[in-house]
mmJSON file of the N, C-alpha and C atoms, coordinates in Angstrom:
{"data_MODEL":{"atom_site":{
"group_PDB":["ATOM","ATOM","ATOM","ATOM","ATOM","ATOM","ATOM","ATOM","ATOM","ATOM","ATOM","ATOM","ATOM","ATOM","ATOM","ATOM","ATOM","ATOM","ATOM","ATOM","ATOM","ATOM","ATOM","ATOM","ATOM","ATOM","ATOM","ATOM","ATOM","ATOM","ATOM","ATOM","ATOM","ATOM","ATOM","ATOM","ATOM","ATOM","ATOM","ATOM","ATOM","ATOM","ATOM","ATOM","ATOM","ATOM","ATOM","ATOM","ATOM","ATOM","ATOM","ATOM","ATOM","ATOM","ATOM","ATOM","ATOM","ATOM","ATOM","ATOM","ATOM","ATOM","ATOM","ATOM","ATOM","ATOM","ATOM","ATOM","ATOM","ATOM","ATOM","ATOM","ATOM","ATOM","ATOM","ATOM","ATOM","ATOM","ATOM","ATOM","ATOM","ATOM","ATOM","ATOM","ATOM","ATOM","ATOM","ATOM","ATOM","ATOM","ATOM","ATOM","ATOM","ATOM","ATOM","ATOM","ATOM","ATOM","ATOM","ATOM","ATOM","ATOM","ATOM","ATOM","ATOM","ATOM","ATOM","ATOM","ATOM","ATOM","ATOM","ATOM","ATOM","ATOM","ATOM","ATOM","ATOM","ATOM","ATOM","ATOM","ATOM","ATOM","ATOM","ATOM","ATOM","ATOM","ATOM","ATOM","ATOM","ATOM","ATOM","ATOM","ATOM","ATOM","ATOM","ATOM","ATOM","ATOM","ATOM","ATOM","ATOM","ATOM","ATOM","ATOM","ATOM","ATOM","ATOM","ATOM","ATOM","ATOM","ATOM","ATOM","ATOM","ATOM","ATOM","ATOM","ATOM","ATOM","ATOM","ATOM","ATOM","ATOM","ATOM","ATOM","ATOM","ATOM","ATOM","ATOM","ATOM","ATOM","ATOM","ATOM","ATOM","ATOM","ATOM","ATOM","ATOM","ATOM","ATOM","ATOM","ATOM","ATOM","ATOM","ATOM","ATOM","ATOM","ATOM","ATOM","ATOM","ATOM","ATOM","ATOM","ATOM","ATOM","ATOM","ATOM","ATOM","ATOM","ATOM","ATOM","ATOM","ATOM","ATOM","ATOM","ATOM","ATOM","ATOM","ATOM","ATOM","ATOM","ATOM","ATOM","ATOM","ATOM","ATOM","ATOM"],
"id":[1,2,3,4,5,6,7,8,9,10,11,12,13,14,15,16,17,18,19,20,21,22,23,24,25,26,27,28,29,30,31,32,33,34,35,36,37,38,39,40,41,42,43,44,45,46,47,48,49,50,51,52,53,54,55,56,57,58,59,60,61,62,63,64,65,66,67,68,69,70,71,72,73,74,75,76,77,78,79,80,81,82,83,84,85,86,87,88,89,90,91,92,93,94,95,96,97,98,99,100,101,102,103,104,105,106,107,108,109,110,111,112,113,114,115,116,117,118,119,120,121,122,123,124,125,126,127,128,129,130,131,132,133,134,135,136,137,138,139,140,141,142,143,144,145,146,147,148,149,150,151,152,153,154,155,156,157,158,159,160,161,162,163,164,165,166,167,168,169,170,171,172,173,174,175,176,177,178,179,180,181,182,183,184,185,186,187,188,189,190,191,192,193,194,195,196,197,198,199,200,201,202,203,204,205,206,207,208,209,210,211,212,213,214,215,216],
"type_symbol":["N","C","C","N","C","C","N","C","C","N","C","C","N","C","C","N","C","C","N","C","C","N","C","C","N","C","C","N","C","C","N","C","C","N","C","C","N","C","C","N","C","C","N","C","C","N","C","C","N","C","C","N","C","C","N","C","C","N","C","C","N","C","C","N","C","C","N","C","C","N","C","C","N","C","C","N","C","C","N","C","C","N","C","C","N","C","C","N","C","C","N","C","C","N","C","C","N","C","C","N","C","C","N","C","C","N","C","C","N","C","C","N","C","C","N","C","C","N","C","C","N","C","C","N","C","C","N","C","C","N","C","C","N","C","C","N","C","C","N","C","C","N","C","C","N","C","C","N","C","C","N","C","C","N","C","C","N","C","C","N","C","C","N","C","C","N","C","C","N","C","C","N","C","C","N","C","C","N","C","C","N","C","C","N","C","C","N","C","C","N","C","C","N","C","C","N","C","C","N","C","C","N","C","C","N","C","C","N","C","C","N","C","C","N","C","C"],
"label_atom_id":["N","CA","C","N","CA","C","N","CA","C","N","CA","C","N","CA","C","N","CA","C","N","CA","C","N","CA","C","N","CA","C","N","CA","C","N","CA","C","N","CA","C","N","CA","C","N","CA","C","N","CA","C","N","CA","C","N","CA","C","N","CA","C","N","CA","C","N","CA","C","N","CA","C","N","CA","C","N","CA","C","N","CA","C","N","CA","C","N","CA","C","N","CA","C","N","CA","C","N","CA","C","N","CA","C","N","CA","C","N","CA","C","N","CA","C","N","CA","C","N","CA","C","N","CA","C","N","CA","C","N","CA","C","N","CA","C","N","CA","C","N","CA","C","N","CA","C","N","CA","C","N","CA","C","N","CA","C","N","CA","C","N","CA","C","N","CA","C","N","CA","C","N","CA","C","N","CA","C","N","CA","C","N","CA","C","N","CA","C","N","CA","C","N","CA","C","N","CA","C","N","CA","C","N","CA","C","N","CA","C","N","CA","C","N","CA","C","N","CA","C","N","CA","C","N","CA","C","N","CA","C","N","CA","C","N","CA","C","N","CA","C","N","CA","C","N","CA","C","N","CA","C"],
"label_alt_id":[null,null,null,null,null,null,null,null,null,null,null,null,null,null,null,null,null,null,null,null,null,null,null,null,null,null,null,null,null,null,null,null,null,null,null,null,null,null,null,null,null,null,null,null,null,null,null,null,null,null,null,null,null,null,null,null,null,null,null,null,null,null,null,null,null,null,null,null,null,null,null,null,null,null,null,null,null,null,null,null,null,null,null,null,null,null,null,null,null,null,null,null,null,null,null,null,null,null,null,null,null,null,null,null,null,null,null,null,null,null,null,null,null,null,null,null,null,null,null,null,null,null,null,null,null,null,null,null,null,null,null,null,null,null,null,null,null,null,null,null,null,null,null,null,null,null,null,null,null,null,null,null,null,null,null,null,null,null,null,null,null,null,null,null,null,null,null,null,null,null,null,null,null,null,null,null,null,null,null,null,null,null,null,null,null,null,null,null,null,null,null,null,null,null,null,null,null,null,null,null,null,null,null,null,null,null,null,null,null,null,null,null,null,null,null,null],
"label_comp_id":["UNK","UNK","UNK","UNK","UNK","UNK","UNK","UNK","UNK","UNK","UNK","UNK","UNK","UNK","UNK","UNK","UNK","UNK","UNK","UNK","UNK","UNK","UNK","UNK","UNK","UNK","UNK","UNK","UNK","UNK","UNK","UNK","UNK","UNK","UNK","UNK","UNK","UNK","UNK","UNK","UNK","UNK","UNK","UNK","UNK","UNK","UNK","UNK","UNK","UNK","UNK","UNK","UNK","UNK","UNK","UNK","UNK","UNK","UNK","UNK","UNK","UNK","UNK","UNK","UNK","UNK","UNK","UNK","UNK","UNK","UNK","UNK","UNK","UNK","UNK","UNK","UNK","UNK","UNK","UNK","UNK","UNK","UNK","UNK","UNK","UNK","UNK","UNK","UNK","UNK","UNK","UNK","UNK","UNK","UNK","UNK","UNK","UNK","UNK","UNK","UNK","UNK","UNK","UNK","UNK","UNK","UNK","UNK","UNK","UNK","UNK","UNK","UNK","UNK","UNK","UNK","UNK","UNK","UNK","UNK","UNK","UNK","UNK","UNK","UNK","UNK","UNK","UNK","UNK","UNK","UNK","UNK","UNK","UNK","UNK","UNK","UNK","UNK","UNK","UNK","UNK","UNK","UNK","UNK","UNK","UNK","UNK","UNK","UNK","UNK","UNK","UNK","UNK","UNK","UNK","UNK","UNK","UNK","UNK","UNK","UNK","UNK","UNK","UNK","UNK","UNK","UNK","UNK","UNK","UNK","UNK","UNK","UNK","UNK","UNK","UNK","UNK","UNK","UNK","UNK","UNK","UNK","UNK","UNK","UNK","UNK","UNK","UNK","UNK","UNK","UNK","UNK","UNK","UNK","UNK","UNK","UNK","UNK","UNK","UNK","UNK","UNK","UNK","UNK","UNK","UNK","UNK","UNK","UNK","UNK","UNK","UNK","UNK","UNK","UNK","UNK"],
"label_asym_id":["A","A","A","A","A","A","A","A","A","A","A","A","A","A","A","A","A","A","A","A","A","A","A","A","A","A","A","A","A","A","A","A","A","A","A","A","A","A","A","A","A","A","A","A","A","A","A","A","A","A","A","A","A","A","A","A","A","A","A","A","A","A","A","A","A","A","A","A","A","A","A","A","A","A","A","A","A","A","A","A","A","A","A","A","A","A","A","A","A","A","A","A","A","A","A","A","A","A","A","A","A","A","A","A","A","A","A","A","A","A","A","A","A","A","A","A","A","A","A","A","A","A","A","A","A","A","A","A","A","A","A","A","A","A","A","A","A","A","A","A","A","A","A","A","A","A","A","A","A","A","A","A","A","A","A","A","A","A","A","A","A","A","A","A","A","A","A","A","A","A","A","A","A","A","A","A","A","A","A","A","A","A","A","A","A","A","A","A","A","A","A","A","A","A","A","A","A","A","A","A","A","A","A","A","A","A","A","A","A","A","A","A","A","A","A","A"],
"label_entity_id":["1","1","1","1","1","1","1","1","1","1","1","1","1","1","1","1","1","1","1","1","1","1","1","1","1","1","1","1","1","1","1","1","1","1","1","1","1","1","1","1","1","1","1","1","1","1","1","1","1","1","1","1","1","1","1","1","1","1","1","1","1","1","1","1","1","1","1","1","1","1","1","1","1","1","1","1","1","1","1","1","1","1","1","1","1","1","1","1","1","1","1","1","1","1","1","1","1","1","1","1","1","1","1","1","1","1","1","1","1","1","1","1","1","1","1","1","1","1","1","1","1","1","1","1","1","1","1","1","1","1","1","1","1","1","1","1","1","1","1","1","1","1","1","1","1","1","1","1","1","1","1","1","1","1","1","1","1","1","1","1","1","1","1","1","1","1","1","1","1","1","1","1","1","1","1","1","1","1","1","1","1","1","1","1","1","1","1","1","1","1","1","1","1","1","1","1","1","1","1","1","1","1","1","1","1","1","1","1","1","1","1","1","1","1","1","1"],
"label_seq_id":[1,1,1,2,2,2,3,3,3,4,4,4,5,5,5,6,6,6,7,7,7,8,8,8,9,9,9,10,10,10,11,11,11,12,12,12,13,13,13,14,14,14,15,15,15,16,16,16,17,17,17,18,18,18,19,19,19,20,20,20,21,21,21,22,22,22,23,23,23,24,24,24,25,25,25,26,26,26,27,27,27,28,28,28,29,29,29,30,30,30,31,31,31,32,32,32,33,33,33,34,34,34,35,35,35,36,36,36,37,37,37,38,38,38,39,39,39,40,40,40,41,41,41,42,42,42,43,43,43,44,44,44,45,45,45,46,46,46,47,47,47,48,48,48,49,49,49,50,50,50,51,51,51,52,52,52,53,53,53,54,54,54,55,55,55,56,56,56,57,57,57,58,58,58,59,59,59,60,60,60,61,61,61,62,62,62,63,63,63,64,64,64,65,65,65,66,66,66,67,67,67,68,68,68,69,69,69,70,70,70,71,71,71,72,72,72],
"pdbx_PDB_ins_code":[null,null,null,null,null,null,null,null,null,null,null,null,null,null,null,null,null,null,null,null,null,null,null,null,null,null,null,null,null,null,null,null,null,null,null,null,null,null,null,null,null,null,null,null,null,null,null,null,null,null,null,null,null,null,null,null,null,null,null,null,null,null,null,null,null,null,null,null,null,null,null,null,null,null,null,null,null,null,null,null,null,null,null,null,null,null,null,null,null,null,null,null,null,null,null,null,null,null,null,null,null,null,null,null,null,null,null,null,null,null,null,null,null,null,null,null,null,null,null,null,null,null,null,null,null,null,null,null,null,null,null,null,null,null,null,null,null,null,null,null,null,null,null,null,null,null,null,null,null,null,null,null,null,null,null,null,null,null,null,null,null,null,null,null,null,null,null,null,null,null,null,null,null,null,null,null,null,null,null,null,null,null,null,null,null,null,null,null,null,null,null,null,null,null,null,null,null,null,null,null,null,null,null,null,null,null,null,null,null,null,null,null,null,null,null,null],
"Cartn_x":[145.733,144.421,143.44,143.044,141.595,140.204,139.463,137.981,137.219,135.937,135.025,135.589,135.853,135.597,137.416,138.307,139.786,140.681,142.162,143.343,144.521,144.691,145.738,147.333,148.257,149.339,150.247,151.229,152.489,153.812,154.44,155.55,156.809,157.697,158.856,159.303,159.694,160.687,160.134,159.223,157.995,157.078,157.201,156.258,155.032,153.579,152.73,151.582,150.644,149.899,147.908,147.595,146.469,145.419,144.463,143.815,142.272,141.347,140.25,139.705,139.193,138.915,137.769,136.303,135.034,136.189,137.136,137.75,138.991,139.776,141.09,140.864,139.961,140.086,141.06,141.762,143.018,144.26,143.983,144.882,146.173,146.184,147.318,148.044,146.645,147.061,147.379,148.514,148.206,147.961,146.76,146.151,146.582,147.62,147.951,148.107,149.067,149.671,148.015,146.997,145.61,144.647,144.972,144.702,145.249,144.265,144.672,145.173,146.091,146.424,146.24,144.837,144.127,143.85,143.106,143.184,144.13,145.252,146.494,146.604,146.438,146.783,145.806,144.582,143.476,143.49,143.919,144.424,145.827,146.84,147.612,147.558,146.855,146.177,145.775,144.491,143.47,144.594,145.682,146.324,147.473,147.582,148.22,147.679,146.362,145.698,145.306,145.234,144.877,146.549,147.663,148.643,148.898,148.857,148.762,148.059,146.89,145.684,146.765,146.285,146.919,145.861,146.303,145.543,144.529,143.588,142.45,141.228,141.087,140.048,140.233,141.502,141.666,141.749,142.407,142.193,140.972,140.623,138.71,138.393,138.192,137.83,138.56,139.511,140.313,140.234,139.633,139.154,137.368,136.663,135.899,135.648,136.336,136.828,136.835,137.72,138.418,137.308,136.19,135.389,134.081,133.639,133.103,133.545,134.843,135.542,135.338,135.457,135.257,134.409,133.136,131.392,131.212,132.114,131.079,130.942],
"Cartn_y":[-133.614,-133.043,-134.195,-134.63,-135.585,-135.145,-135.023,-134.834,-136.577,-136.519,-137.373,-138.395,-137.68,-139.233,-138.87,-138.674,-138.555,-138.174,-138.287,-138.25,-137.792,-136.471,-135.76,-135.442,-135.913,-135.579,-134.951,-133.699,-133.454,-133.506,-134.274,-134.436,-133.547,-133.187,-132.207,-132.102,-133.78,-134.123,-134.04,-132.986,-133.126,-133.971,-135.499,-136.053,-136.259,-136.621,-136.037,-137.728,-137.443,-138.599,-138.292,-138.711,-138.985,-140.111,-140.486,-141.285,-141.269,-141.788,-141.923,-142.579,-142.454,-143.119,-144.103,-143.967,-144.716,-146.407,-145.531,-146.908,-147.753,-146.78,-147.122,-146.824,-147.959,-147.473,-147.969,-148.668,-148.724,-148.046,-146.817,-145.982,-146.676,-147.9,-148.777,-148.022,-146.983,-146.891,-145.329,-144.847,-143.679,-143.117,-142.469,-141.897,-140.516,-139.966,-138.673,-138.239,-139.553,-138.899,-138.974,-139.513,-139.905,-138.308,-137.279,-136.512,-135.108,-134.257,-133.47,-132.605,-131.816,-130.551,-129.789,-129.416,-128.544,-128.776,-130.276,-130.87,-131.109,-130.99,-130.883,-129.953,-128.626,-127.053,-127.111,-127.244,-127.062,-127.307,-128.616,-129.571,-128.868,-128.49,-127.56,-126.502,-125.853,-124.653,-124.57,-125.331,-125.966,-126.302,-127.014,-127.317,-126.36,-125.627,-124.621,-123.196,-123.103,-122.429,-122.668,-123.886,-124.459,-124.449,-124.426,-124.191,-122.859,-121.933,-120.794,-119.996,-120.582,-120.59,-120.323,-119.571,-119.929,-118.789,-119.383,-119.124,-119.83,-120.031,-120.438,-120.655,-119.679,-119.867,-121.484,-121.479,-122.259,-123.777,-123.448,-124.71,-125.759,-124.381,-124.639,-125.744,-124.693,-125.527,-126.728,-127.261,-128.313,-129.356,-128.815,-129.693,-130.029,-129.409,-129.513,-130.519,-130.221,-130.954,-132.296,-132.334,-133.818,-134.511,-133.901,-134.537,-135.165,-134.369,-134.8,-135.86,-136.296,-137.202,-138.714,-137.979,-139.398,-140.085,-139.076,-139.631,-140.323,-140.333,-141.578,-142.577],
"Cartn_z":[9.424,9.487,9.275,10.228,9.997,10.246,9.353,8.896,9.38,9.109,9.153,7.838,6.768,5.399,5.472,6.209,5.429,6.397,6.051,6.699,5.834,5.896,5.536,6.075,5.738,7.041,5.623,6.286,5.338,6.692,6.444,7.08,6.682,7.518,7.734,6.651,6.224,5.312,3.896,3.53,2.261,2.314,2.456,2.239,2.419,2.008,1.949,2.572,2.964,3.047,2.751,2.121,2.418,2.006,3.338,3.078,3.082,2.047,1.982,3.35,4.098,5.196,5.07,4.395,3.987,3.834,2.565,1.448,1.954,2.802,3.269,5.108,5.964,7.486,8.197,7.752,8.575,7.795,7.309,6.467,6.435,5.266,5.15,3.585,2.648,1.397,0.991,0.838,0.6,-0.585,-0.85,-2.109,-2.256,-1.701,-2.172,-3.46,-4.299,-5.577,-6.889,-5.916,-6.637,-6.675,-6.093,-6.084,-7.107,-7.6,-8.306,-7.72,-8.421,-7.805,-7.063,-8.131,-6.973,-5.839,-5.851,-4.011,-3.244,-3.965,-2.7,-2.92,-3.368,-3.044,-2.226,-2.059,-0.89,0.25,0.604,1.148,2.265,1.157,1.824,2.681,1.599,2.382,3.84,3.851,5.067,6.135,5.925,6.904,7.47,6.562,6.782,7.834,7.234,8.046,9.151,9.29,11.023,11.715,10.881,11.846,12.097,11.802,11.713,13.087,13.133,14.281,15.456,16.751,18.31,19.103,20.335,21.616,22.042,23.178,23.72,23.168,21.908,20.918,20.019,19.496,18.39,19.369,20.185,21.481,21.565,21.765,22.255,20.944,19.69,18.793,18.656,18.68,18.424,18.861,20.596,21.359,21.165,20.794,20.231,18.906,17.871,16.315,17.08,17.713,18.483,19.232,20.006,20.42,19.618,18.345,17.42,16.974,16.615,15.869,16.491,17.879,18.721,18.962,18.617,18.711,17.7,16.716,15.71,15.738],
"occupancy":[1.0,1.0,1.0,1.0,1.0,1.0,1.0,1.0,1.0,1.0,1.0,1.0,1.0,1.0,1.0,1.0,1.0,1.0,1.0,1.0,1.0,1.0,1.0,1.0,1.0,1.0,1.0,1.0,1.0,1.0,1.0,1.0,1.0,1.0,1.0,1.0,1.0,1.0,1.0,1.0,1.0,1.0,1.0,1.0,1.0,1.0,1.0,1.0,1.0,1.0,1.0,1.0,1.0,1.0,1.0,1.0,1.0,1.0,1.0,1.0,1.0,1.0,1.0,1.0,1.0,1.0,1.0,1.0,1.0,1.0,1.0,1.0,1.0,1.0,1.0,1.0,1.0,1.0,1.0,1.0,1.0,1.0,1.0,1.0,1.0,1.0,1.0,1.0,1.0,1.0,1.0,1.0,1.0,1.0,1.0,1.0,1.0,1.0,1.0,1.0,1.0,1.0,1.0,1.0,1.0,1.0,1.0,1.0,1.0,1.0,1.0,1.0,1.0,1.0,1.0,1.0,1.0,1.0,1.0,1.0,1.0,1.0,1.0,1.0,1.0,1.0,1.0,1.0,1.0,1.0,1.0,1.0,1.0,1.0,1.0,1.0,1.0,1.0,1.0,1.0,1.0,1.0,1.0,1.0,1.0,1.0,1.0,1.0,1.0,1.0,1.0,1.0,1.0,1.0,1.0,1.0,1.0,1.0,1.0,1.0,1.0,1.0,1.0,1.0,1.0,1.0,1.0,1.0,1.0,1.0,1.0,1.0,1.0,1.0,1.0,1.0,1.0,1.0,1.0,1.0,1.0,1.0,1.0,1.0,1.0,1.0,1.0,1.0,1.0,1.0,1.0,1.0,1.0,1.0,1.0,1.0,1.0,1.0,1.0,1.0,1.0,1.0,1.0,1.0,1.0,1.0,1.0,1.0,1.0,1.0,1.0,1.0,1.0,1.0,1.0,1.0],
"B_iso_or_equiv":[0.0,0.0,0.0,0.0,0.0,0.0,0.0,0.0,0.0,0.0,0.0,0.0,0.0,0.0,0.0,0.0,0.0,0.0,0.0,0.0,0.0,0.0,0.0,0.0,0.0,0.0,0.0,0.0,0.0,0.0,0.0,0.0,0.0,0.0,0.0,0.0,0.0,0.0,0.0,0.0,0.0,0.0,0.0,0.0,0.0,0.0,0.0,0.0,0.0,0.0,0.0,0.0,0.0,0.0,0.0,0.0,0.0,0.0,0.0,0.0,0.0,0.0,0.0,0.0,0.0,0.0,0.0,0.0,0.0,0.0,0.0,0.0,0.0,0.0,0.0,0.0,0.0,0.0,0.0,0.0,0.0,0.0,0.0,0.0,0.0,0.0,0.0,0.0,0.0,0.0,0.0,0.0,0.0,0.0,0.0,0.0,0.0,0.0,0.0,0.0,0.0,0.0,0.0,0.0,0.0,0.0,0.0,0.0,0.0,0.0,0.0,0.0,0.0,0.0,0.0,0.0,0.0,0.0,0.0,0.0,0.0,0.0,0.0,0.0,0.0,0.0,0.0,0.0,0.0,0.0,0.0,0.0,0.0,0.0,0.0,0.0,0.0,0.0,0.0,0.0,0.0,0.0,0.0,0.0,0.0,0.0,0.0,0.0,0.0,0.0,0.0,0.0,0.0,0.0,0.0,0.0,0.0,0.0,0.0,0.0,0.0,0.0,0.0,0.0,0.0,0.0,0.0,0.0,0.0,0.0,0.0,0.0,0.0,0.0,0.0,0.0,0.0,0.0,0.0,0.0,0.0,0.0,0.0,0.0,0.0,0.0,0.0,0.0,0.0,0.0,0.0,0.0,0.0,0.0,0.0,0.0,0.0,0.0,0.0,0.0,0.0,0.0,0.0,0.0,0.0,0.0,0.0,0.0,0.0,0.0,0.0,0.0,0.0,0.0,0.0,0.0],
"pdbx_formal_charge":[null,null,null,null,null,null,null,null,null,null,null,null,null,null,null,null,null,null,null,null,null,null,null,null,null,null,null,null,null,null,null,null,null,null,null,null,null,null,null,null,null,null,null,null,null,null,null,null,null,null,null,null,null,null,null,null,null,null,null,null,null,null,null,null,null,null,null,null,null,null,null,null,null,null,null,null,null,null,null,null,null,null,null,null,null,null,null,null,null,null,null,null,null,null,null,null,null,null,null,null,null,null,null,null,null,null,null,null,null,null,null,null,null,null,null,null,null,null,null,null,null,null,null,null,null,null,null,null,null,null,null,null,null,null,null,null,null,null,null,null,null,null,null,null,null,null,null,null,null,null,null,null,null,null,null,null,null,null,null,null,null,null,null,null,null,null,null,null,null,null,null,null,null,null,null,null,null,null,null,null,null,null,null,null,null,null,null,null,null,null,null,null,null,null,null,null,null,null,null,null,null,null,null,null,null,null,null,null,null,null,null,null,null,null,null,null],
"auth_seq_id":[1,1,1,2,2,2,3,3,3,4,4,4,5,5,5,6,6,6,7,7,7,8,8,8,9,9,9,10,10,10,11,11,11,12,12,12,13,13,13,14,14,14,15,15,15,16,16,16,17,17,17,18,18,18,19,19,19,20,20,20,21,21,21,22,22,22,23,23,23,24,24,24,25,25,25,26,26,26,27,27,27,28,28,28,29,29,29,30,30,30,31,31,31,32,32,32,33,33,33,34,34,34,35,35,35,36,36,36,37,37,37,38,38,38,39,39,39,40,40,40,41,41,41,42,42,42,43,43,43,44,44,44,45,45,45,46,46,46,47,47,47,48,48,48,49,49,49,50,50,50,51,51,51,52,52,52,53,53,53,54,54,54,55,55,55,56,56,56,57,57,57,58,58,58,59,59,59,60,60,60,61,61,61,62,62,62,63,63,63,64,64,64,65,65,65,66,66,66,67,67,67,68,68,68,69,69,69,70,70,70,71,71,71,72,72,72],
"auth_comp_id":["UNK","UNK","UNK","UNK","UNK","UNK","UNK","UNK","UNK","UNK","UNK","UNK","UNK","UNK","UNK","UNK","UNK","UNK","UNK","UNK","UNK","UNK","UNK","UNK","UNK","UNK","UNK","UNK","UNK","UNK","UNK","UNK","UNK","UNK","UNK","UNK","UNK","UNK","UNK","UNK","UNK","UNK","UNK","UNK","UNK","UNK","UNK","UNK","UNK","UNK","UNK","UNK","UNK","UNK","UNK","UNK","UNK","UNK","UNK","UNK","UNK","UNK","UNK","UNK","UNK","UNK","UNK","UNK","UNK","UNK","UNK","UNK","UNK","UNK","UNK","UNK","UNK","UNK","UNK","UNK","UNK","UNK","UNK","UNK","UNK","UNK","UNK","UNK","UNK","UNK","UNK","UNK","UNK","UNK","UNK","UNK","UNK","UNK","UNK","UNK","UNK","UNK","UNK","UNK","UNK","UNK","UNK","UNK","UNK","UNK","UNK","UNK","UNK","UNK","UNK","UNK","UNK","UNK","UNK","UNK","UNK","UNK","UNK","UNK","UNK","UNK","UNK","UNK","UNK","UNK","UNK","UNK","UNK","UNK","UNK","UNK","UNK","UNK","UNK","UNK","UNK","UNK","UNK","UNK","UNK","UNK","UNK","UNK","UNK","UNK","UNK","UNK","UNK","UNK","UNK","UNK","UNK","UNK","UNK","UNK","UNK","UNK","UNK","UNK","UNK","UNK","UNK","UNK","UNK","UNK","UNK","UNK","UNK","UNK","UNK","UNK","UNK","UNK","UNK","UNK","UNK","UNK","UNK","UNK","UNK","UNK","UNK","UNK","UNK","UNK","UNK","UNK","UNK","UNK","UNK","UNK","UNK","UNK","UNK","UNK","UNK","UNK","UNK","UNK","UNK","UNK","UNK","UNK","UNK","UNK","UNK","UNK","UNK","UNK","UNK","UNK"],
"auth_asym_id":["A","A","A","A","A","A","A","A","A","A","A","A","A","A","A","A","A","A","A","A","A","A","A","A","A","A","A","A","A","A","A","A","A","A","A","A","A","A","A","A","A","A","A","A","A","A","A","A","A","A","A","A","A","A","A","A","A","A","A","A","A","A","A","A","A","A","A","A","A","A","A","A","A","A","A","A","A","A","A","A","A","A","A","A","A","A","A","A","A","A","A","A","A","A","A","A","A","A","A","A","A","A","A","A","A","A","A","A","A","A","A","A","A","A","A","A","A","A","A","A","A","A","A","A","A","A","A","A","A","A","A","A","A","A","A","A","A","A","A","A","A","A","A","A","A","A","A","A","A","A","A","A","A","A","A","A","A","A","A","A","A","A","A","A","A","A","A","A","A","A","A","A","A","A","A","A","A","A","A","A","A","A","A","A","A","A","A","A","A","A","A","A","A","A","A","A","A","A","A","A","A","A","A","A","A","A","A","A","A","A","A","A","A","A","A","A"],
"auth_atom_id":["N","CA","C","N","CA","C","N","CA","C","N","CA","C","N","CA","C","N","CA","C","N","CA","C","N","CA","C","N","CA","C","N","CA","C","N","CA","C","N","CA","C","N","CA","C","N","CA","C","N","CA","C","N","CA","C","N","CA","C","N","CA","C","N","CA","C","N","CA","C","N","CA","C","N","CA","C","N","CA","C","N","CA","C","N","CA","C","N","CA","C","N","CA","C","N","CA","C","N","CA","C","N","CA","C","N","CA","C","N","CA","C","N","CA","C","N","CA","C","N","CA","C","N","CA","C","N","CA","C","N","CA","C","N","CA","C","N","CA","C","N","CA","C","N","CA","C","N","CA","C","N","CA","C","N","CA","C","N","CA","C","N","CA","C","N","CA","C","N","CA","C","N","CA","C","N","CA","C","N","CA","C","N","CA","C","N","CA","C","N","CA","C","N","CA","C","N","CA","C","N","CA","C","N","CA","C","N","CA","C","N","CA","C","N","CA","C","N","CA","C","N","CA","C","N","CA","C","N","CA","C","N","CA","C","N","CA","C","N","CA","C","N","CA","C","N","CA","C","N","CA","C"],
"pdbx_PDB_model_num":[1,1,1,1,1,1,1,1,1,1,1,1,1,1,1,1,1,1,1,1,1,1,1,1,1,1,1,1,1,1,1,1,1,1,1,1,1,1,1,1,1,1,1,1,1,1,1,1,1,1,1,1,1,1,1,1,1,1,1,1,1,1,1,1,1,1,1,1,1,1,1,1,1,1,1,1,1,1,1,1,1,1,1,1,1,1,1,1,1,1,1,1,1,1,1,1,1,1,1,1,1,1,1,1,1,1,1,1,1,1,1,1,1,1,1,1,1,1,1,1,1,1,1,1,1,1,1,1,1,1,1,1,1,1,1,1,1,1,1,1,1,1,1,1,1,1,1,1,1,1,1,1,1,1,1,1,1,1,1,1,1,1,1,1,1,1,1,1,1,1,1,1,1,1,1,1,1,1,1,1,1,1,1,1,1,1,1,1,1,1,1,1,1,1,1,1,1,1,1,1,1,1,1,1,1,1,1,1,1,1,1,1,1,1,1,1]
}}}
């Protein structure tokens, strides 16, 4: 899941990634275990809920999300 300031990934195998993007732009560092709980339950969540998402709607937006990302 990448936002504007960050980079979230949870991989198959559990493992978890995230990076501050402002602090870390070539996401070389991962700050996951730097995060509280609660922000990786949130974190989870959020990504969970966007997998969850399907059809032409969620598309749309995604492709959308994705084109924002690219304008900066």
């Amino acid at each position: 899941m990448r936002g504007l300031t960050s980079l979230y990934v949870e991989y198959a195998n559990g493992d978890k990634e995230y990076h501050d993007l402002p602090v870390d732009p070539d996401e070389l560092r991962n700050s996951c275990s730097s995060l509280s709980g609660k922000q990786q339950d949130a974190l989870h969540t959020a990504l969970d809920a966007m997998g969850s998402r399907r059809g032409t709607e969620s598309c749309s937006a995604a492709a959308r999300q994705d084109h924002k990302l690219t304008q900066r």
